[in-house]
Structures are given as structure tokens and as C-alpha cells.
N, C-alpha and C positions, 0 to 999 in steps of 0.2 A: 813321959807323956803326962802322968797325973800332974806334976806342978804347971804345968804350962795351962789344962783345961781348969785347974786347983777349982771344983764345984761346978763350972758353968759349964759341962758337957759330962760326956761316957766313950771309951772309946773301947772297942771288942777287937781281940785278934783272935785270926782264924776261926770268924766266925762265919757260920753257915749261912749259905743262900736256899731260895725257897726249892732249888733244884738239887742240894744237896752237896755244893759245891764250898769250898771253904776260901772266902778271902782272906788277903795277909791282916790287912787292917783298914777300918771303918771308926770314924770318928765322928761324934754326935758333939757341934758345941757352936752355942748361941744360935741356934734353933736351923742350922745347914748340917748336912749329913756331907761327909768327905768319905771317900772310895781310894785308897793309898794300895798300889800293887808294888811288892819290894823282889828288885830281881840281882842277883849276879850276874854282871857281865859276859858272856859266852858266845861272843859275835849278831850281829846283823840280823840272820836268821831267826835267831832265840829272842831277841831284842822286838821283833817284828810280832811273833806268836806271842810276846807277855803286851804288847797295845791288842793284841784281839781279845786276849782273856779278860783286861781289863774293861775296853767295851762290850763285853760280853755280862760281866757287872754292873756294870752300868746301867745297860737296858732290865737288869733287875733289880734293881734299886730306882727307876723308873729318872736316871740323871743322867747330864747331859758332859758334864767335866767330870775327870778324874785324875791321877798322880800316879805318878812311876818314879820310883828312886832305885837307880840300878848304884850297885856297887862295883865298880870298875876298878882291880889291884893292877892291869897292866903300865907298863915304865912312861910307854907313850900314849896315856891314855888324854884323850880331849874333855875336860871337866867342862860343868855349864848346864843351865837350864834352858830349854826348849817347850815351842809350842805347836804339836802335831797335829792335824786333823785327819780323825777317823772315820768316815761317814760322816756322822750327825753328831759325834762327840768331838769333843776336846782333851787333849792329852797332853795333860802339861808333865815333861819329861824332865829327872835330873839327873845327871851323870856324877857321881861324886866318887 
């Protein structure tokens, strides 16, 4: 991460929310805040509960987009990027 932001940002992992809650990672660069939730694959279900936790982030970081990068090891898995909407946010999803 640090070459890519090399001076123009900060990026925090597992850093605390004001309710005590710890995100995966939050990046500070060229003066936008980005909200990045990192999941393992584990069905439908689990995939469903990590877009609420992340707009749940969200609305404390007072933003309206945020990022999911699940990591999927199954043989048939479907790779690709997506664009969710969660209520009032945006959830842009990546399956890799």
C-alpha cells in the first residue's frame, strides 16, 4: 500500500471507529477517505452480513461508497467486480 499512496495519503488497518469497532482498512489519499472491508468467502449469507457491516462504516465515517474485496479459494468460483446498492450507499464489490 505505502508505494502506491508513496506521500500523498495514510492508510490505517484495523482501525477504530468512534463506537469501538475495528475496520479492515481505511485509506486517506488525495484528500478522499476510502472504507475497504476484506472478507473470505463463506457463502451468500456471510457475504450479505459483511455489506451491512460495511454500511454500517459508512454511516460513521459519515460516506456514502465503500469496497469489499472477498477472497474466494472455491474451484468454481465467479471472479469480477460489482456494483451493489445498500440503502443509501454504494457497495462496490470484488470477488477475487
Amino acid at each position: 500500500m505505502k508505494p502506491i499512496i508513496n506521500g500523498t495519503g495514510n492508510y490505517y488497518i484495523e482501525s477504530r471507529t468512534r463506537t469501538k469497532r475495528r475496520t479492515d482498512l481505511i485509506i486517506d489519499f488525495r484528500g478522499m477517505q476510502y472504507v475497504i472491508e476484506l472478507k473470505l468467502w463463506r457463502g451468500d449469507e456471510y457475504n450479505q452480513r459483511g455489506e451491512k457491516q460495511l454500511a454500517d462504516y459508512l454511516d460513521e465515517y459519515c460516506l456514502k461508497r465503500g469496497y469489499m474485496i472477498s477472497f474466494n479459494f472455491n474451484k468454481k468460483k465467479q471472479v469480477g467486480v460489482k456494483r451493489v446498492i445498500f440503502g443509501d450507499k454504494v457497495l462496490i464489490e470484488a470477488v477475487v
